[in-house]
N, C-alpha and C positions, 0 to 999 in steps of 0.2 A: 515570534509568536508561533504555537502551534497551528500547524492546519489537521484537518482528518478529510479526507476523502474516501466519499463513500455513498449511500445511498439512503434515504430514508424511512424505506422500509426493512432497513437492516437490522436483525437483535443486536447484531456485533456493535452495529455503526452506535446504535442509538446507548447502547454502553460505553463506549470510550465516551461519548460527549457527557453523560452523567460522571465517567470516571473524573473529568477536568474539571465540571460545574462544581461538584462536591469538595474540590481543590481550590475552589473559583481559581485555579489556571485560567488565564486568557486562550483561547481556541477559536478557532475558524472554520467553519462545516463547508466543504463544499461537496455538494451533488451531482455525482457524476451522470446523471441523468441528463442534467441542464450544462454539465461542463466540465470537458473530461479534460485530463493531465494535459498540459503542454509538454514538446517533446523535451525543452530543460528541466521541466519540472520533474519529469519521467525520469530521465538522465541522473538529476539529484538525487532522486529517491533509490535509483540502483548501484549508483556511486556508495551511499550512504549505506544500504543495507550490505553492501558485498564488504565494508571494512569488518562486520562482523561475521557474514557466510563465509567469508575465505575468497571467494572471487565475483567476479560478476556473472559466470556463469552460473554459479551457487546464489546471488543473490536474484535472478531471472526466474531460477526454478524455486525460490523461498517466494516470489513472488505471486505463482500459479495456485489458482486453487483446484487442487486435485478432485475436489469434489462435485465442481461445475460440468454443468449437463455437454457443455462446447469443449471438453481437456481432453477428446478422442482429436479435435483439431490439431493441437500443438503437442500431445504425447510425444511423437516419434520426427519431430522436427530437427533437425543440428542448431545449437547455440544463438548463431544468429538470426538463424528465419526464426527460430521463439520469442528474441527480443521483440522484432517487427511484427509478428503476431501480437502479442501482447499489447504492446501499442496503442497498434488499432483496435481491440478487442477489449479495453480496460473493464468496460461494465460485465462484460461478461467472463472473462476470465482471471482476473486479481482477487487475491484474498485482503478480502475487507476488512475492517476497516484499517486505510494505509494511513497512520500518521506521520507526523513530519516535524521536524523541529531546528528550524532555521536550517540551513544545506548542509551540514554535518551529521544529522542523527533522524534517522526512520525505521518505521518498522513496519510489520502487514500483520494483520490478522490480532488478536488480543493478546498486548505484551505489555501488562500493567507492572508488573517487576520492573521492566525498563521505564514505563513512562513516571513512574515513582523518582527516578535518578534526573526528572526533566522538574528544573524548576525556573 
């Protein structure tokens, strides 16, 4: 099943979820407000995006969003204090919405070209 993590007052989030309804894909909302990533779940989703960014430090920084008010935080961090940053910081610095599709395949922010290849 897919999941989407994200937020509710997101345009992004609240897109992907009309993107799967319109599919009637099956999907899973969760709100990182009431409940952020567990560290596997974290893990899978950096695993899974770096087989397409080229590494994990590529898929860490696919996962920031450069545009958040908190990116002056983690800018100029070395590789692993970003991961750990990030982490702790999901609500505020992840490019939303992050979907997920069983521990193989994810992505951040709107990648409906990909989720088109999720059936």
């Amino acid at each position: 099943m897919i999941q989407i993590f994200g937020t509710n007052k997101s345009f992004d989030c609240k897109s992907a979820q009309r993107f799967f309804k319109e599919r009637r894909i099956p999907f899973q909302f969760i709100d990182l407000k009431e409940k952020e990533m567990s560290r596997g779940e974290f893990d899978s989703v950096v695993s899974a995006i770096a087989k397409t960014a080229g590494s994990r430090a590529d898929a860490i920084d696919a996962l920031i969003d450069k545009s958040s008010k908190s990116y002056a935080e983690i800018a100029y961090l070395d590789d692993s204090d970003k991961e750990d940053k990030l982490f702790e910081n999901q609500l505020t610095l992840m490019k939303l919405p992050v979907c997920r599709n069983g521990k193989t395949d994810a992505t951040c922010g709107m990648q409906q070209k990909t989720w088109e290849l999720w059936k």
